[in-house]
MIVEX-535190 format. One line per 3 residues: number of its first residue (from 1); their letters; for each residue x, y, z of N, C-alpha, C, O. Coordinates in nm, 4 decimals, padded with zeros to 6 digits. Layout:
! MIVEX-535190
NUM) a) X,Y,Z,X,Y,Z,X,Y,Z,X,Y,Z; ...
! end
This chain:
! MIVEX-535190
1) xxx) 03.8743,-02.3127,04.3977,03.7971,-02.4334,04.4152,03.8489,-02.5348,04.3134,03.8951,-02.4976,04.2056; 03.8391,-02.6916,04.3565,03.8987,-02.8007,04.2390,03.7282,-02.8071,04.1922,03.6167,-02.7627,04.2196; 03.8071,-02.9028,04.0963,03.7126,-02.9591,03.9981,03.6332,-03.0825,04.0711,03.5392,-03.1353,04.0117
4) xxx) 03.6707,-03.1252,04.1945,03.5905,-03.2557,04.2399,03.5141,-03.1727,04.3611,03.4191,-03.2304,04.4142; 03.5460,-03.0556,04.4024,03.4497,-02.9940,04.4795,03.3226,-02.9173,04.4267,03.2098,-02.8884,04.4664; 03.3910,-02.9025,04.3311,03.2414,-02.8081,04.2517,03.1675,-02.9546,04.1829,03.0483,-02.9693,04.2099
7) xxx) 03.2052,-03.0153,04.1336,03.1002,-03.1194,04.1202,03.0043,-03.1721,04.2071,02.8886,-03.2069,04.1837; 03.0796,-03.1731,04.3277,02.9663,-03.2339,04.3973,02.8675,-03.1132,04.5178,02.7863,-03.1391,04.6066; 02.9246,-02.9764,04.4649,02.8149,-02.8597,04.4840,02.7287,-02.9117,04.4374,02.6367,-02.9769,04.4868
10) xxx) 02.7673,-02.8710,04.2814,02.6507,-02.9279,04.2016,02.5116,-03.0589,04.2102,02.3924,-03.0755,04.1843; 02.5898,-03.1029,04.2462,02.5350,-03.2492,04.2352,02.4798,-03.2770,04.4093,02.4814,-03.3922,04.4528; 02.4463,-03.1936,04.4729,02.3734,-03.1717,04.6338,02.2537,-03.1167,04.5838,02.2451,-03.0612,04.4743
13) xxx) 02.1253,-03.1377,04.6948,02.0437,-03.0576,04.6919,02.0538,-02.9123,04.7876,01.9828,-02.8118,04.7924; 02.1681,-02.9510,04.8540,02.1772,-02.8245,05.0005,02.2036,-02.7159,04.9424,02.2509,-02.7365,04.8306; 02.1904,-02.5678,04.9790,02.2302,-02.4615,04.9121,02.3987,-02.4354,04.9620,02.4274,-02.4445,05.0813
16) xxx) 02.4734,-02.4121,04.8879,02.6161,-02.3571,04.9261,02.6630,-02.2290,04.8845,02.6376,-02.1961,04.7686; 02.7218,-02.1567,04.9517,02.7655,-02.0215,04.9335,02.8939,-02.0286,04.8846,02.9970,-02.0678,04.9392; 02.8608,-01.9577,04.7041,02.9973,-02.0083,04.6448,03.0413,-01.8506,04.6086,02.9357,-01.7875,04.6112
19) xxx) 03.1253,-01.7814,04.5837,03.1375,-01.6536,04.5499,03.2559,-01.6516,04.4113,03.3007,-01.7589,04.3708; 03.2911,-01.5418,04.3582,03.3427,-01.5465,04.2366,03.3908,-01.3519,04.2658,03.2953,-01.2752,04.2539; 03.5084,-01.2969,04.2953,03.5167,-01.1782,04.3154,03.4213,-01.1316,04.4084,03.3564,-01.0280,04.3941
22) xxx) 03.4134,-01.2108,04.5057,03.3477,-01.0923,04.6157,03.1954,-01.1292,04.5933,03.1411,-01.1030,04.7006; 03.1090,-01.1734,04.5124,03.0281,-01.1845,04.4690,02.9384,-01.3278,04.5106,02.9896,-01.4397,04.5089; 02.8493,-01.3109,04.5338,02.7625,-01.4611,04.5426,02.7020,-01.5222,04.3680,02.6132,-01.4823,04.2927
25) xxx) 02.7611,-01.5880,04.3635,02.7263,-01.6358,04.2484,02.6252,-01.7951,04.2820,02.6261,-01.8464,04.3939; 02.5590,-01.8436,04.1850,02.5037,-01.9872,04.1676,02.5919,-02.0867,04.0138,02.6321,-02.0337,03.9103; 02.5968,-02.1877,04.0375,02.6828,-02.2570,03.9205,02.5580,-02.2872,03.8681,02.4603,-02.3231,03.9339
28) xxx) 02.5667,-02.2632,03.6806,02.5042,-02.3247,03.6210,02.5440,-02.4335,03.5393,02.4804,-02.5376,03.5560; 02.6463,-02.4335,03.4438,02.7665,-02.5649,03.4101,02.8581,-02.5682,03.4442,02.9118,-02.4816,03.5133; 02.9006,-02.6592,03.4102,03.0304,-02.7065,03.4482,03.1302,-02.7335,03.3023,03.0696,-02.8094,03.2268
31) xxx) 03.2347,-02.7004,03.2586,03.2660,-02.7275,03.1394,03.4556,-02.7521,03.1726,03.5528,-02.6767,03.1670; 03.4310,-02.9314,03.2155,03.5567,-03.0075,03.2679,03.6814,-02.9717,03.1503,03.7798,-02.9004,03.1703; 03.6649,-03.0044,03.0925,03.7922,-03.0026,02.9923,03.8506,-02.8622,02.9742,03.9541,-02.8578,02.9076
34) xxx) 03.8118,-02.7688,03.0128,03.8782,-02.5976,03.0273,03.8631,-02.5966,03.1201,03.9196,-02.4893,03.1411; 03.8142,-02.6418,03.2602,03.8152,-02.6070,03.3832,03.7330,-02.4488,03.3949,03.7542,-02.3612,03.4787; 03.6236,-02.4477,03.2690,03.5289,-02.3081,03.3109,03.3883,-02.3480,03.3959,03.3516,-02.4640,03.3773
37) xxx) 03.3246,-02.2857,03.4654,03.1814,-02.2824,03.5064,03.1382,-02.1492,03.4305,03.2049,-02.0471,03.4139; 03.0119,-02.1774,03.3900,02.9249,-02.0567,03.4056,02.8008,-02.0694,03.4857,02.7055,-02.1463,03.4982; 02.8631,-01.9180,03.5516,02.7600,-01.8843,03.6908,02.6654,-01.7311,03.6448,02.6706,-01.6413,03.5607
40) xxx) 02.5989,-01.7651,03.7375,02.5236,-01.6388,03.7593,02.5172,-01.5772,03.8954,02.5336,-01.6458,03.9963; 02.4829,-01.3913,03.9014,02.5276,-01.3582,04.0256,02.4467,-01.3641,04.0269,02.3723,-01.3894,03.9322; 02.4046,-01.3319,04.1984,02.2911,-01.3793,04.3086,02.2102,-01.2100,04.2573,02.1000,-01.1955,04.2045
43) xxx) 02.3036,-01.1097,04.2931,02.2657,-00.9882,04.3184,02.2163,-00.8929,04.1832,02.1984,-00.7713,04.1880; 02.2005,-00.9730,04.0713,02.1706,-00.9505,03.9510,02.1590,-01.0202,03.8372,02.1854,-01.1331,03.8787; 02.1281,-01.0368,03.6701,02.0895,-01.1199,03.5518,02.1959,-01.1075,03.5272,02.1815,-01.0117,03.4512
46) xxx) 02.3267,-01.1299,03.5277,02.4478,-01.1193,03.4609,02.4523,-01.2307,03.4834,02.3903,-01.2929,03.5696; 02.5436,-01.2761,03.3904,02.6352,-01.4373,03.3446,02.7728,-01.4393,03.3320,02.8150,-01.3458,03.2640; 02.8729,-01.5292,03.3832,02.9754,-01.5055,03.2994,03.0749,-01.6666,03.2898,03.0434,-01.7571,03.3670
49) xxx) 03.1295,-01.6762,03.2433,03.2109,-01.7999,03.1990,03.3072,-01.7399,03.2742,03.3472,-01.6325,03.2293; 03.3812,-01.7984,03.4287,03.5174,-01.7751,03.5239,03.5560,-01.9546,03.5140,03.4930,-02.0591,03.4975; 03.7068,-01.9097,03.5366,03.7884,-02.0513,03.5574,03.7202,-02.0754,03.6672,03.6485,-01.9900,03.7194
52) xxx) 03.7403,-02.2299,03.7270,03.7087,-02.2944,03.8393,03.7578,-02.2626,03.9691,03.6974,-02.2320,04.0718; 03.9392,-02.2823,03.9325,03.9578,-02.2179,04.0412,03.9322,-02.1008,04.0952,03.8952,-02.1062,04.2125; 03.9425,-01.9658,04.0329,03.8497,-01.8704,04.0272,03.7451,-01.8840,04.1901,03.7582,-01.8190,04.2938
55) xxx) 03.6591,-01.9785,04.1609,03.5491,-01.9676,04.2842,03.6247,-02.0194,04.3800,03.7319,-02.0800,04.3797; 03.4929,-01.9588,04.5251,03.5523,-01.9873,04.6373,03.4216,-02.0281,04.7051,03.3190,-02.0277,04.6371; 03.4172,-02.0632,04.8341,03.3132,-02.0962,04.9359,03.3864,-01.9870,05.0566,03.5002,-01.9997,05.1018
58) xxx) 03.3000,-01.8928,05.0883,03.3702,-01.8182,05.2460,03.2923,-01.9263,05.3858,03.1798,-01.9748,05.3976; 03.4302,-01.9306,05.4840,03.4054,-01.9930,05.5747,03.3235,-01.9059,05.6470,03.2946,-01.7969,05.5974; 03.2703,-01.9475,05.7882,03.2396,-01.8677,05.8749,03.3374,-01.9043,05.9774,03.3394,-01.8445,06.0849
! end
């Protein structure tokens, strides 16, 4: 994923299906200048700081 697509995840009220390894994750920041997010998975309390590109959206 770029950096001008995850911004404007963010910045929607719609829900989007973003994943990170297979995983459904939610974005909680955004941290532009390293190109990190930290997310959280859907399927549990874990956290983790992944590069941006890193995430994905699965099509249908």
């Amino acid at each position: 994923m770029d950096l001008e697509r995850i911004n404007n995840i963010v910045n929607q009220n719609e829900k989007f299906d973003v994943f990170y390894n297979e995983r459904a994750v939610w974005i909680q920041e955004i941290n532009e200048n390293n190109q990190m997010a930290k997310v959280g998975f859907v399927d549990n309390f874990e956290e983790k700081d992944v590069f941006i590109k890193d995430l994905y959206e699965r099509t249908l």
